[in-house]
GURO-656497 format. One record per residue (C-alpha): x, y, z; residue number from 1. Coordinates in steps of 0.25 Angstrom, whole numbers. Each point is the difference from the previous one (the first is absolute). Layout:
BEGIN
+-------+-------+-------+------+
:    px :    py :    pz : tigu :
+-------+-------+-------+------+
:     X :     Y :     Z :  NUM :
...
+-------+-------+-------+------+
***
This chain:
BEGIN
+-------+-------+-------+------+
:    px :    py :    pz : tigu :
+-------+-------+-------+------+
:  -193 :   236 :   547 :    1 :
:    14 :     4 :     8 :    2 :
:     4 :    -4 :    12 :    3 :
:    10 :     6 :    12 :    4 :
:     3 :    -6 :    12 :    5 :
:    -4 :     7 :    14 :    6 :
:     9 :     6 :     6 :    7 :
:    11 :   -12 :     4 :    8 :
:   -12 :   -11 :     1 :    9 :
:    -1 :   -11 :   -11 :   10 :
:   -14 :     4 :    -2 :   11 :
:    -1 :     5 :   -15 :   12 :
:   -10 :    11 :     0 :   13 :
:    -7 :     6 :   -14 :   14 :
:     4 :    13 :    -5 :   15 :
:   -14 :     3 :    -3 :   16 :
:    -9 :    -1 :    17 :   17 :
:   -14 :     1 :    -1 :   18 :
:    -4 :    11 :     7 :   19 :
:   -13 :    -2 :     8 :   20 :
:    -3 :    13 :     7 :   21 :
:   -14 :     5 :    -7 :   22 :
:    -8 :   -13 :     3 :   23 :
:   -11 :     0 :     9 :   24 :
:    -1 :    15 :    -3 :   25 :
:     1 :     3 :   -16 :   26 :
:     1 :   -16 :    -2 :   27 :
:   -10 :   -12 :     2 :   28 :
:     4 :   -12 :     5 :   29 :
:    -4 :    -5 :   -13 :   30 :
:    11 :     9 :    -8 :   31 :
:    10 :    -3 :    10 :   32 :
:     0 :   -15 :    -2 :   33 :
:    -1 :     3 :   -17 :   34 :
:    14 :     6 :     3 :   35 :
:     6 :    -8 :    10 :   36 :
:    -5 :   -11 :   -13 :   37 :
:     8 :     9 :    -8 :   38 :
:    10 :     3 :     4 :   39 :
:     4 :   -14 :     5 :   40 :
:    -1 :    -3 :   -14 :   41 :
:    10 :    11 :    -4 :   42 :
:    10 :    -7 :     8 :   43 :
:    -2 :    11 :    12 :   44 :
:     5 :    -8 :    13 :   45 :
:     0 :    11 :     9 :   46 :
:   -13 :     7 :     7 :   47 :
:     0 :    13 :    10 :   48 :
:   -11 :     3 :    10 :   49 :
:    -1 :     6 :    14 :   50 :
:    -9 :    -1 :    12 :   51 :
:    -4 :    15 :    -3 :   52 :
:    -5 :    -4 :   -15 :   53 :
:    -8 :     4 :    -6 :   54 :
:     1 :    14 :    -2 :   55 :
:    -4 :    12 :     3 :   56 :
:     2 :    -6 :    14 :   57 :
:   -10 :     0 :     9 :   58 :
:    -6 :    -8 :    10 :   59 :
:   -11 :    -7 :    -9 :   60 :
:    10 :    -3 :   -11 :   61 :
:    12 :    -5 :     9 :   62 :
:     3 :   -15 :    -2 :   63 :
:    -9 :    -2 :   -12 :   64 :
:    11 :    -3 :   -11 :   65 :
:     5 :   -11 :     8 :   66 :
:   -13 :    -7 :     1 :   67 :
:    -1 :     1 :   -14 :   68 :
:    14 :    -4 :    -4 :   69 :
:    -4 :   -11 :    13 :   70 :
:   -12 :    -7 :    -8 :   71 :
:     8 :     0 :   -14 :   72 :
:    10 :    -8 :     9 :   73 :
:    -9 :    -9 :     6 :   74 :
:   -10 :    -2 :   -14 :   75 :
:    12 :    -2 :    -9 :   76 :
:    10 :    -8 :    10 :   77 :
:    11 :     6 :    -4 :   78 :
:     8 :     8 :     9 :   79 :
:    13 :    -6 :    -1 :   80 :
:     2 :     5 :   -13 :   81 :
:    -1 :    15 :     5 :   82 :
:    10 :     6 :     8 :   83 :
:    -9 :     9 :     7 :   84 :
:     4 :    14 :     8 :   85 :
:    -8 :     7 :    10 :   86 :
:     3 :    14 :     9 :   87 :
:    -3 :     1 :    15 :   88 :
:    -6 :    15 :     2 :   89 :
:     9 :    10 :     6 :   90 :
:    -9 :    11 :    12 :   91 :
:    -8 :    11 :    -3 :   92 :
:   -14 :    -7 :    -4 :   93 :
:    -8 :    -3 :    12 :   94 :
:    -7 :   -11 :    -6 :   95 :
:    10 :    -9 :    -2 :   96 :
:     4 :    -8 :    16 :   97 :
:    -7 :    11 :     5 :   98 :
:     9 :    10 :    -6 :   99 :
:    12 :    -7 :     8 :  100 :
:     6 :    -8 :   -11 :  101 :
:    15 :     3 :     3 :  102 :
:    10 :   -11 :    -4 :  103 :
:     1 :    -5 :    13 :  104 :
:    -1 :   -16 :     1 :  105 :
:   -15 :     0 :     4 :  106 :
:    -3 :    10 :   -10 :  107 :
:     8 :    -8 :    -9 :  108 :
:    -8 :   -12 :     3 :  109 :
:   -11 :     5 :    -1 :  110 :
:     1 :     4 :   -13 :  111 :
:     7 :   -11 :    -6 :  112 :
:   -13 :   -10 :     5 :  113 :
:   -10 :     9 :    -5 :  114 :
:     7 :     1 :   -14 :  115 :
:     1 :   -16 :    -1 :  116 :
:   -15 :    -2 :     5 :  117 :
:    -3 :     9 :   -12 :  118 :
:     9 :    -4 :   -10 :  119 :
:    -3 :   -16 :     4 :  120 :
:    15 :    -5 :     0 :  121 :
:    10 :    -4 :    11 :  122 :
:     9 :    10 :    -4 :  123 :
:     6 :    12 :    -7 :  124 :
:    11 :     1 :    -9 :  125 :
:     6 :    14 :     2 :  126 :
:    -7 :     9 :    11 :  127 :
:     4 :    15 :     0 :  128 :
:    -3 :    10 :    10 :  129 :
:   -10 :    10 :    -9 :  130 :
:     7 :    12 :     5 :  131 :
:     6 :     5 :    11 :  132 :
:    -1 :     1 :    16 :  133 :
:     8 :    12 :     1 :  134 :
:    -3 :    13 :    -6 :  135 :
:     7 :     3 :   -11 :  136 :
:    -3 :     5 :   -16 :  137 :
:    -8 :   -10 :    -6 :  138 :
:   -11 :     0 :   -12 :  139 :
:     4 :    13 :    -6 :  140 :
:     7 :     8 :     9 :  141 :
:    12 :     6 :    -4 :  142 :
:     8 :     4 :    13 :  143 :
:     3 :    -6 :    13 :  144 :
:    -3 :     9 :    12 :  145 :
:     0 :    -5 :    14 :  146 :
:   -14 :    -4 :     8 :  147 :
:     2 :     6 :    12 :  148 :
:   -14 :    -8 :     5 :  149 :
:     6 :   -13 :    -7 :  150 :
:    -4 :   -10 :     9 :  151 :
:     9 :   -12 :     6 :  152 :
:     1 :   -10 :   -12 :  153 :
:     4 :   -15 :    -1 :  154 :
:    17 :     0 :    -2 :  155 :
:     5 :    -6 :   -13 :  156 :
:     7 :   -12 :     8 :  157 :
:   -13 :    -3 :     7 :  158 :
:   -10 :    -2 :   -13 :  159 :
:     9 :    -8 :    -5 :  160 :
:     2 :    -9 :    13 :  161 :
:   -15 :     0 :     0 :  162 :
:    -2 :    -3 :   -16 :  163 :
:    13 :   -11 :     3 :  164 :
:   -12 :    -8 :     8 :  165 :
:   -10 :     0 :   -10 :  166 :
:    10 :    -5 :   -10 :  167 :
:     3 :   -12 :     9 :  168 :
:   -13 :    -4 :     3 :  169 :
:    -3 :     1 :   -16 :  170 :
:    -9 :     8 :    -1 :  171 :
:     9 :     9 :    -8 :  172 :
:    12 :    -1 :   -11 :  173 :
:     7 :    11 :    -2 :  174 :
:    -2 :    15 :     5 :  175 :
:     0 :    13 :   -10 :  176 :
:    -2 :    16 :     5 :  177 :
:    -8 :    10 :    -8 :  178 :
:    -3 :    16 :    -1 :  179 :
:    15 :    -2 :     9 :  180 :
:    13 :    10 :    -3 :  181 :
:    15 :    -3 :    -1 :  182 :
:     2 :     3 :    15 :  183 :
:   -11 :   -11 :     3 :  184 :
:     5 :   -10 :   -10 :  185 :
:    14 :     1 :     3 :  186 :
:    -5 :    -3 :    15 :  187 :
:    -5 :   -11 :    -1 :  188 :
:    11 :    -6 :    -9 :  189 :
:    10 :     4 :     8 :  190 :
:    -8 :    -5 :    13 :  191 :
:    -3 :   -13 :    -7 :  192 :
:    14 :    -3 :    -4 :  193 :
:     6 :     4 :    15 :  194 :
:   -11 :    -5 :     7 :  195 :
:    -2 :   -15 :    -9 :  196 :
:   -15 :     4 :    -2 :  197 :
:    -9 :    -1 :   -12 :  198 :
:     5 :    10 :   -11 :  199 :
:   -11 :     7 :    -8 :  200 :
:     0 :    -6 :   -14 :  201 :
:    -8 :    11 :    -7 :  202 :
:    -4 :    17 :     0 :  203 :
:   -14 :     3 :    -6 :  204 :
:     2 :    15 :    -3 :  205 :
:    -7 :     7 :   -11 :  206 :
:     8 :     2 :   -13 :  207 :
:    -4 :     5 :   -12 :  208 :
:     4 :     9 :   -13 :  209 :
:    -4 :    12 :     9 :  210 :
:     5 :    -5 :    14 :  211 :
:    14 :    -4 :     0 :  212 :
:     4 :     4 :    12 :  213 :
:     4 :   -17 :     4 :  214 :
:    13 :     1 :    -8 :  215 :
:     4 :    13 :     7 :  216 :
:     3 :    -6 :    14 :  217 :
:    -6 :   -15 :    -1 :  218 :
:     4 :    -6 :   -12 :  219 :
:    12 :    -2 :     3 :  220 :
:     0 :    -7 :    11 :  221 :
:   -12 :   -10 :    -6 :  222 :
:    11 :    -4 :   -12 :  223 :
:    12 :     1 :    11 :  224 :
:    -8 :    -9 :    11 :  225 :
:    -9 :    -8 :    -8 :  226 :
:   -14 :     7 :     6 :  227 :
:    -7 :     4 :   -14 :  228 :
:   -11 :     9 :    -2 :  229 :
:   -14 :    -5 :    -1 :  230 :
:    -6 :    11 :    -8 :  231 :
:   -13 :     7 :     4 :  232 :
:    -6 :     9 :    -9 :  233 :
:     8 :    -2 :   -12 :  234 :
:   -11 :     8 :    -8 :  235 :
:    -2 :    11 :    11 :  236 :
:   -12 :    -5 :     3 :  237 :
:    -7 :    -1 :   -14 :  238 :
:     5 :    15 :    -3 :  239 :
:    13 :    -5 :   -10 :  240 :
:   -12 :    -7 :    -7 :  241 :
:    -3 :    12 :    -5 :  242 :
:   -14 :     0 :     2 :  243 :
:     1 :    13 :     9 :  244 :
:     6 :     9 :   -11 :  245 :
:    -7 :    12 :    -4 :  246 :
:    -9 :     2 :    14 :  247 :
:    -6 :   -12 :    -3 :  248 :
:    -8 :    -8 :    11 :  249 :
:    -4 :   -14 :    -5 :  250 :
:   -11 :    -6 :     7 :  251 :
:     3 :   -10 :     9 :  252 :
:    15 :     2 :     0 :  253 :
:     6 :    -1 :    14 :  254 :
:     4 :    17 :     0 :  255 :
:   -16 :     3 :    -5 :  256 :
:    -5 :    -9 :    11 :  257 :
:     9 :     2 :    13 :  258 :
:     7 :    11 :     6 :  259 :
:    16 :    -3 :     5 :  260 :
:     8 :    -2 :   -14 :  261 :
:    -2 :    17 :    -2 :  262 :
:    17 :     1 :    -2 :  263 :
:     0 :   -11 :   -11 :  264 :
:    -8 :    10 :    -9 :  265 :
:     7 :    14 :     4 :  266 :
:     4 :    11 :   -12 :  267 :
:    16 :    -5 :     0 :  268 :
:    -6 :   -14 :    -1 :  269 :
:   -10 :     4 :   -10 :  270 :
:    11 :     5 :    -9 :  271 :
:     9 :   -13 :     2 :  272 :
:   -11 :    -7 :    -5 :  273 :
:    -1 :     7 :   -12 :  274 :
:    15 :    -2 :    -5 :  275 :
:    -3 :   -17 :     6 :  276 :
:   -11 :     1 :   -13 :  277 :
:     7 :     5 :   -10 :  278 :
:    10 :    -8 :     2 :  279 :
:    -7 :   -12 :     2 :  280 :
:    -6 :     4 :   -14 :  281 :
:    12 :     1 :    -9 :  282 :
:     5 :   -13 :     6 :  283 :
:   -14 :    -6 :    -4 :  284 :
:    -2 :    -5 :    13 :  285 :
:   -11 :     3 :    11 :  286 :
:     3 :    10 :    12 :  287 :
:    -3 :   -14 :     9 :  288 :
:    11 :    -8 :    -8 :  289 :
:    11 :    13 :    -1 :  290 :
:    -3 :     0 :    18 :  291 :
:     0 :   -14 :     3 :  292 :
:    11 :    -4 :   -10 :  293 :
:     8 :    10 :     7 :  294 :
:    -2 :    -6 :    15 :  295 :
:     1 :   -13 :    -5 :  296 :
:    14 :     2 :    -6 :  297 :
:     6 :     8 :    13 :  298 :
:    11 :    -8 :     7 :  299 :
:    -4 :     0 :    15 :  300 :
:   -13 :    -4 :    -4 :  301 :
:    -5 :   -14 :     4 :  302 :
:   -14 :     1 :    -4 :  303 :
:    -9 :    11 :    -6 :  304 :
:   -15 :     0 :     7 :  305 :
:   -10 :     2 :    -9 :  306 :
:   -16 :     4 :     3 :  307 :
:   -12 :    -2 :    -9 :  308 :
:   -13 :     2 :     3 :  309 :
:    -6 :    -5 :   -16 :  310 :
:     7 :   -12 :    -8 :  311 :
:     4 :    11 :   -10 :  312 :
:     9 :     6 :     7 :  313 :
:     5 :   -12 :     8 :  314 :
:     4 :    -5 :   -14 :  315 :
:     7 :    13 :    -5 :  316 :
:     8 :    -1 :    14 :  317 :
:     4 :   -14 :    -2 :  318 :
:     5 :     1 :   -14 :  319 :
:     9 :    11 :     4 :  320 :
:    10 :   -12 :     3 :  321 :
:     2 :    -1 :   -13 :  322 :
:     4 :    16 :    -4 :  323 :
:    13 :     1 :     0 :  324 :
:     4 :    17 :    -1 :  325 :
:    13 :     4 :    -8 :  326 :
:    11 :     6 :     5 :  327 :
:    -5 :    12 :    -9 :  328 :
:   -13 :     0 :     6 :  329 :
:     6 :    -1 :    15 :  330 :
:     9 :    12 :    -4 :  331 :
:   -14 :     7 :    -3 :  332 :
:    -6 :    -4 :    15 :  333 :
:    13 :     6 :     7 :  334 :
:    -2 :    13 :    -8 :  335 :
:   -14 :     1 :     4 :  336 :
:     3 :    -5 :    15 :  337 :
:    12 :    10 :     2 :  338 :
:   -10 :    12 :    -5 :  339 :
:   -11 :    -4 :     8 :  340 :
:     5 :    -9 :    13 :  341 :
:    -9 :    -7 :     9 :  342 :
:   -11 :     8 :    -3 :  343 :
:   -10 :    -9 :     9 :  344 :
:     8 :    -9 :     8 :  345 :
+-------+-------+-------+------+
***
């Protein structure tokens, strides 16, 4: 396994996280522990959740992978060897603090104590805000346009005020944004920094071969700042597997079962997908290994989240670390990516 440091902390994260979104939902317990067991193994140090897990989110599945990744802390006593990340959810669903889960410091609280009574542990080691407050273009929106109903939303200064407490009293390390833009991110540095506030060590935005939108605006102030990209969908949600290809609809693949990842299949992605395969081929290497060696090498990457829901394809993801593309082959994606760009972002 590799390892990079967190933003400017001395923690020293792997470049592989285990991803743990689809249990309680596509996953048992039973499987979550036999790649939690796995992945320790690998050398995997790093584990991402969020109180909203699992997904698709609802109010039956919310919390669930926490418990589970809870009891694997409590049977296997082991939770100092993980450094464990976790998300408070942003507004919009109404079963979450009554739909009033805005980052305020109650809300904060709130969510914070509940995620530790799931998770069984005193504290978390990075805790992001899953997206956020205010209204702007996140999971796959394209533009910004203004919200003329936008409602009042908590200032960058006062979450991390509020975020400042928890990290006193312990209860969390470090802090981390997701699904956030360059305005937002560049907020909160700047703020952090003029303010002597808790600066966000981390960016979980989605990246992959056919959504590269991150180094456009972002990546440079990840290498610049030292606040990495933790990568989410770094196969487009299963689609650069290429098991989607040709109309296909396995069963029980995430797109065959739920409704809400639509843009990762579209007809300009669909083509990419094609090019990804036969250039995966002549390389003699998997569509999964050509993606994930890809994020892995990027620069303002600190760690590449991966999802599984069998042993197979946790496997596959984890052996990506040792894929090492070309400068030929790299040549090849940017040919691709400049002919087809962001076709699902």
């Amino acid at each position: 396994m590799k390892f990079k440091k967190l933003g400017n902390t001395n923690l020293d994260v792997s470049l592989i996280c285990l991803g743990t979104m689809t249990w309680g939902t596509q996953n048992s317990e039973k499987d979550a522990f036999e790649q939690m067991d796995y992945s320790l193994g690998q050398g995997i140090n790093f584990f991402d959740t969020a109180e909203l897990y699992s997904v698709p989110p609802t109010a039956e599945s919310y919390g669930k992978t926490e418990v589970m990744i809870g009891n694997w802390f409590e049977k296997r006593k082991n939770r100092e060897k993980i450094i464990l990340a976790s998300k408070i959810a942003g507004p919009g669903l109404d079963w979450i603090r009554n739909g009033k889960n805005s980052f305020d410091e109650k809300g904060i609280g709130e969510a914070i104590d509940g995620s530790l009574k799931r998770l069984k542990t005193d504290y978390i080691d990075l805790y992001q805000l899953h997206w956020p407050e205010r209204s702007t273009n996140t999971f796959g929106r394209r533009e910004y346009s203004i919200n003329k109903d936008e409602k009042e939303w908590s200032s960058f200064e006062s979450v991390l005020q509020a975020l400042e407490k928890f990290i006193k009293k312990g209860k969390i390390r470090y802090i981390g944004i997701s699904n956030e833009t360059p305005y937002g991110l560049s907020k909160y540095l700047e703020i952090s920094k003029n303010k002597n506030l808790p600066r966000m060590m981390s960016v979980q935005n989605p990246y992959s071969l056919v959504n590269r939108t991150y180094e456009i605006g972002m990546s440079e102030i990840s290498i610049r700042e030292k606040c990495g990209l933790l990568v989410y969908y770094p196969l487009a949600s299963g689609a650069l597997s290429g098991k989607y290809r040709g109309g296909r609809m396995p069963k029980n693949a995430r797109m065959t079962l739920f409704k809400g990842w639509e843009r990762m299949i579209n007809p300009l992605a669909m083509k990419a997908y094609d090019e990804y395969h036969k250039l995966a081929k002549e390389s003699n290497i998997t569509m999964v290994q050509l993606a994930q060696a890809f994020v892995n090498s990027r620069p303002f990457v600190t760690s590449n989240i991966i999802g599984a829901t069998t042993m197979e394809q946790l496997k596959e993801n984890i052996d990506s670390i040792n894929i090492k593309l070309t400068e030929e082959m790299l040549e090849k994606i940017n040919i691709i990516h400049n002919n087809n760009p962001n076709p699902a972002p």
